[in-house]
mmCIF file of the C-alpha atoms, coordinates in Angstrom:
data_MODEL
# 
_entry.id   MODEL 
# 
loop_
_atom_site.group_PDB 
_atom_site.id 
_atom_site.type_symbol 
_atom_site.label_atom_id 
_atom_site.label_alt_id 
_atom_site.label_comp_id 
_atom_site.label_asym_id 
_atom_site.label_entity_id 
_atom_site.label_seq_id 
_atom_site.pdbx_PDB_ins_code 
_atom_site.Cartn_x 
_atom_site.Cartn_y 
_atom_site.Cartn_z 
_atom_site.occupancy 
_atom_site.B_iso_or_equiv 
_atom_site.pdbx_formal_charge 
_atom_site.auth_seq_id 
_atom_site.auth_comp_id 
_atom_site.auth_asym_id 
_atom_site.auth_atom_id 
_atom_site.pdbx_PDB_model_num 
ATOM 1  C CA . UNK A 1 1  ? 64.894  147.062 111.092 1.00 0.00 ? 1  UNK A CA 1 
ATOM 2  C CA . UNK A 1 2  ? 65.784  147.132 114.886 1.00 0.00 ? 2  UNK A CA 1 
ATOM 3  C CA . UNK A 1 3  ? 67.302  145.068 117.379 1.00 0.00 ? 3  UNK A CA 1 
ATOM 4  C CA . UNK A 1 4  ? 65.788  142.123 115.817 1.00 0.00 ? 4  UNK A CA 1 
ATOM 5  C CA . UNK A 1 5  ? 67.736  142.359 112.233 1.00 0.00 ? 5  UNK A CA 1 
ATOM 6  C CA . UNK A 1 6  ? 70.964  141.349 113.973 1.00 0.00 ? 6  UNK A CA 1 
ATOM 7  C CA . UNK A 1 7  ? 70.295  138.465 115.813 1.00 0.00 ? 7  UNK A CA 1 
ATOM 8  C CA . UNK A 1 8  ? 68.567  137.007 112.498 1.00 0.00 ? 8  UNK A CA 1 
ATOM 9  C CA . UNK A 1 9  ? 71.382  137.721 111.043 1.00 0.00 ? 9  UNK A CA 1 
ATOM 10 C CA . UNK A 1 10 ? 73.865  136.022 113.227 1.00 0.00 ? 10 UNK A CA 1 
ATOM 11 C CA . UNK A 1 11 ? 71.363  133.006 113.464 1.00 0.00 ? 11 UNK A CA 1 
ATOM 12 C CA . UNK A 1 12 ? 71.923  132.462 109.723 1.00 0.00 ? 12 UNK A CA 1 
ATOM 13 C CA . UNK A 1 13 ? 75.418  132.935 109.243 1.00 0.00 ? 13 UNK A CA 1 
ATOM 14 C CA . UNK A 1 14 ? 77.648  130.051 109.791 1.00 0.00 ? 14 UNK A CA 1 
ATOM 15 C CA . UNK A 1 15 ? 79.561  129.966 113.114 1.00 0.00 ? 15 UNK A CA 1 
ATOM 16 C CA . UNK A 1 16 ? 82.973  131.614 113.422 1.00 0.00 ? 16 UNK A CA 1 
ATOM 17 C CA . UNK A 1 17 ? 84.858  128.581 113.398 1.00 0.00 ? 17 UNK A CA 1 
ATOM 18 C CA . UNK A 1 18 ? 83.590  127.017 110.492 1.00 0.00 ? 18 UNK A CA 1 
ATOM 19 C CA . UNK A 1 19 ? 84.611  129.868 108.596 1.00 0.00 ? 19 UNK A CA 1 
ATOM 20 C CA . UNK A 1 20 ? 88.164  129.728 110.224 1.00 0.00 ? 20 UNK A CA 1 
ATOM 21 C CA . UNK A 1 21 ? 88.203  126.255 109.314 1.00 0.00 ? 21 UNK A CA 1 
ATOM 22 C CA . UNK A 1 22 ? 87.250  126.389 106.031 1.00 0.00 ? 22 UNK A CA 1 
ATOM 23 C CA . UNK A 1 23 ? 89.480  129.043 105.358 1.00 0.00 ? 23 UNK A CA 1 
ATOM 24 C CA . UNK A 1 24 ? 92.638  126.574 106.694 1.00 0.00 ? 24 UNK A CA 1 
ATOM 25 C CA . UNK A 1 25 ? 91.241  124.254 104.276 1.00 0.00 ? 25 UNK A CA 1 
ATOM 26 C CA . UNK A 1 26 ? 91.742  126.128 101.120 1.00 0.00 ? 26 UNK A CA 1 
ATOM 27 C CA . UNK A 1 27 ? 94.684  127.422 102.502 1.00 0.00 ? 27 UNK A CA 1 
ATOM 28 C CA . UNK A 1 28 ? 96.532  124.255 103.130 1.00 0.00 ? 28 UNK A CA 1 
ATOM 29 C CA . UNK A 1 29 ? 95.045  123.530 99.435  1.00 0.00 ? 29 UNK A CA 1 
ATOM 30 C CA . UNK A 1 30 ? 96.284  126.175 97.334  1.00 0.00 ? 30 UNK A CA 1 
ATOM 31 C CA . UNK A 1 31 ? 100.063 125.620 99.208  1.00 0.00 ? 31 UNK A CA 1 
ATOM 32 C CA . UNK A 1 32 ? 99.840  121.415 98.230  1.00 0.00 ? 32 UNK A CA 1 
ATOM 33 C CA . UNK A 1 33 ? 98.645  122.452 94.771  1.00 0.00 ? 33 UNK A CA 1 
ATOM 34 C CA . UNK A 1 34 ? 101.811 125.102 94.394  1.00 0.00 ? 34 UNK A CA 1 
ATOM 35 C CA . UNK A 1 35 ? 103.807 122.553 95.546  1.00 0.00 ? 35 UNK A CA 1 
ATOM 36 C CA . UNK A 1 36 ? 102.783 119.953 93.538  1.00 0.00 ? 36 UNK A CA 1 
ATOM 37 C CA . UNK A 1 37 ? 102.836 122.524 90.515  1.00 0.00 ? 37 UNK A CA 1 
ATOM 38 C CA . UNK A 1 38 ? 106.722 123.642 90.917  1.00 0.00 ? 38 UNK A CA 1 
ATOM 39 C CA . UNK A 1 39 ? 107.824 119.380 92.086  1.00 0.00 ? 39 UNK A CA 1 
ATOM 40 C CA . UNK A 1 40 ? 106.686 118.765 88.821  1.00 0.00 ? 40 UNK A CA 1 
ATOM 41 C CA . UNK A 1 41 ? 105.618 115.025 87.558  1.00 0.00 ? 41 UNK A CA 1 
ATOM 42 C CA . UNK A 1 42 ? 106.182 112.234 90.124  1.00 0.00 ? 42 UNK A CA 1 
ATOM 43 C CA . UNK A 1 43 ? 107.817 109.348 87.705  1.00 0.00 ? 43 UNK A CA 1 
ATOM 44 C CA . UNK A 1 44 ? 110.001 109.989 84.576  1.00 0.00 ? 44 UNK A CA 1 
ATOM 45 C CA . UNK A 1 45 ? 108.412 110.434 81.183  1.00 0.00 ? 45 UNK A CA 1 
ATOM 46 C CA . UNK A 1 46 ? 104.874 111.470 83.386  1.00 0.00 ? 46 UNK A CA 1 
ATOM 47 C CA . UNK A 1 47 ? 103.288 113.911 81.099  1.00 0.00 ? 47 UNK A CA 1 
ATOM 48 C CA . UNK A 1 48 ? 100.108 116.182 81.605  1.00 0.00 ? 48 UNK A CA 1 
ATOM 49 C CA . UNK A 1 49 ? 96.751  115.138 80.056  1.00 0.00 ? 49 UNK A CA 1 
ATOM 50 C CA . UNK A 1 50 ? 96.181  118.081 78.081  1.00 0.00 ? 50 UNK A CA 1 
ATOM 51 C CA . UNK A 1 51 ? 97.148  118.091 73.816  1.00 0.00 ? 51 UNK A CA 1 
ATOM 52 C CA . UNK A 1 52 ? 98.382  121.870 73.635  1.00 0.00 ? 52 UNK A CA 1 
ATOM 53 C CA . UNK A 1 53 ? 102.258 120.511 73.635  1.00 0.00 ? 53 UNK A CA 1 
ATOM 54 C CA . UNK A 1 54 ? 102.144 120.006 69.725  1.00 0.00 ? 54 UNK A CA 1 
ATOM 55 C CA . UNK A 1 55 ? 103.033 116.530 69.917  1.00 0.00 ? 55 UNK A CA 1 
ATOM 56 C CA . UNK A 1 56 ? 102.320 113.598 67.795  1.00 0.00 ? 56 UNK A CA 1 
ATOM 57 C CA . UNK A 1 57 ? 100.913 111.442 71.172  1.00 0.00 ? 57 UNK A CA 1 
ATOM 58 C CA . UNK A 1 58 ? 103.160 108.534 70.374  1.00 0.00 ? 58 UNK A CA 1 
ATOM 59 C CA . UNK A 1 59 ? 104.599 109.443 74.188  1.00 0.00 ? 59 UNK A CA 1 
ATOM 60 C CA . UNK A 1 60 ? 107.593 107.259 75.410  1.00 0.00 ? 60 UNK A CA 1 
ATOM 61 C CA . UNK A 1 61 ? 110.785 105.423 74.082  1.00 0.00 ? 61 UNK A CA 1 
ATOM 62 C CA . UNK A 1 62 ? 109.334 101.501 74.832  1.00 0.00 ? 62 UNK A CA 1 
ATOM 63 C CA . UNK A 1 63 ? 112.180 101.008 76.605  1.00 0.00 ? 63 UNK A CA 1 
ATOM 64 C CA . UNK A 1 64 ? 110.797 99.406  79.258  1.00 0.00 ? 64 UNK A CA 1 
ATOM 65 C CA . UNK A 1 65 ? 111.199 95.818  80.216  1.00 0.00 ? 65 UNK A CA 1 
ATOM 66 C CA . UNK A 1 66 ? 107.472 95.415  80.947  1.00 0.00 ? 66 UNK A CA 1 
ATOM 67 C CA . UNK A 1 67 ? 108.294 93.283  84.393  1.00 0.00 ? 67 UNK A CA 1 
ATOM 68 C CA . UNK A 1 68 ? 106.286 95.484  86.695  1.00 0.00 ? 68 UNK A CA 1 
ATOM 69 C CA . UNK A 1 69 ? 108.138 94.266  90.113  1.00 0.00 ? 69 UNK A CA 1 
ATOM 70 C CA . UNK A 1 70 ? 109.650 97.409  91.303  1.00 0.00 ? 70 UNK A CA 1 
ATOM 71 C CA . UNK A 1 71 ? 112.089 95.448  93.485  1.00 0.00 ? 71 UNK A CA 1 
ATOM 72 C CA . UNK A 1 72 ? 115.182 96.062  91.124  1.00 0.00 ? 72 UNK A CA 1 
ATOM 73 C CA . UNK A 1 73 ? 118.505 96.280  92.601  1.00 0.00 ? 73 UNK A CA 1 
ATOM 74 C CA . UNK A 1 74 ? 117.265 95.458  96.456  1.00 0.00 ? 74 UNK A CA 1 
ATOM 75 C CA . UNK A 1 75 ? 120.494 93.757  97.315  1.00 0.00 ? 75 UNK A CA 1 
ATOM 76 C CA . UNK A 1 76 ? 119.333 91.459  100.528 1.00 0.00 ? 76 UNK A CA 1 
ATOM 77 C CA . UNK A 1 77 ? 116.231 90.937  99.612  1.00 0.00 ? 77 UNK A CA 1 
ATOM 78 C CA . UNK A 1 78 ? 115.980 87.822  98.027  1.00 0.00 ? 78 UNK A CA 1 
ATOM 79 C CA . UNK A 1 79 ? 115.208 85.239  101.028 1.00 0.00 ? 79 UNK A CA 1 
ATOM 80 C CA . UNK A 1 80 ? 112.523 87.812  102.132 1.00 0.00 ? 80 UNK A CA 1 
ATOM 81 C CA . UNK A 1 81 ? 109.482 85.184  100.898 1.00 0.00 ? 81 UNK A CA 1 
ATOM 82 C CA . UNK A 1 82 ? 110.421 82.001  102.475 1.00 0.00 ? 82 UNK A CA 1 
ATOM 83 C CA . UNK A 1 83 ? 109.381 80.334  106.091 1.00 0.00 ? 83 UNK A CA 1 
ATOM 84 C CA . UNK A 1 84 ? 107.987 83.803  107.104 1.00 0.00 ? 84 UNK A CA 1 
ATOM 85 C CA . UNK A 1 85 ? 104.114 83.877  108.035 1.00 0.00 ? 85 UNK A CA 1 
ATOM 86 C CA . UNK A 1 86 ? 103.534 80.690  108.132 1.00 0.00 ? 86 UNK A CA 1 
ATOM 87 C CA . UNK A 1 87 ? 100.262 81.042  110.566 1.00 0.00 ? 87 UNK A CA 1 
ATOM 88 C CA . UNK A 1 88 ? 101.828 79.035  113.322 1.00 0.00 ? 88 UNK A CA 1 
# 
């Protein structure tokens, strides 16, 4: 093992900045997972998937309305829909 060893060596491992790169990459993903982690669920009543709470999996009040629109209470809104993009 000479001379020769180390430039096979650096032939097979991956370039430096790969390595830096992928090294950002887990880096950036371990912070967005903590984050995510201590923000907690994004809507209310959003539970996890797993069945280790000791509920009964019923889940939810059915209080909801059902509509779907997600445009309650936009005051000024209501004309939005009519004479715009009419293709003209």
């Amino acid at each position: 093992m000479g001379a020769g060893a180390g430039a096979v060596l650096r032939g097979v491992a991956p370039p430096p900045a790969l390595c830096g790169f992928l090294l950002l990459l887990a880096l950036l993903f371990a912070v967005s997972y903590a984050v995510g982690a201590a923000a907690g669920p994004v809507a209310p009543g959003m539970h996890g998937t797993g069945t280790s709470s000791g509920g009964d999996g019923t889940g939810g009040d059915g209080s909801g309305d059902g509509s779907g629109d997600g445009m309650n209470g936009m005051d000024g809104m209501d004309g939005m829909g009519d004479g715009h993009g009419g293709g003209h």
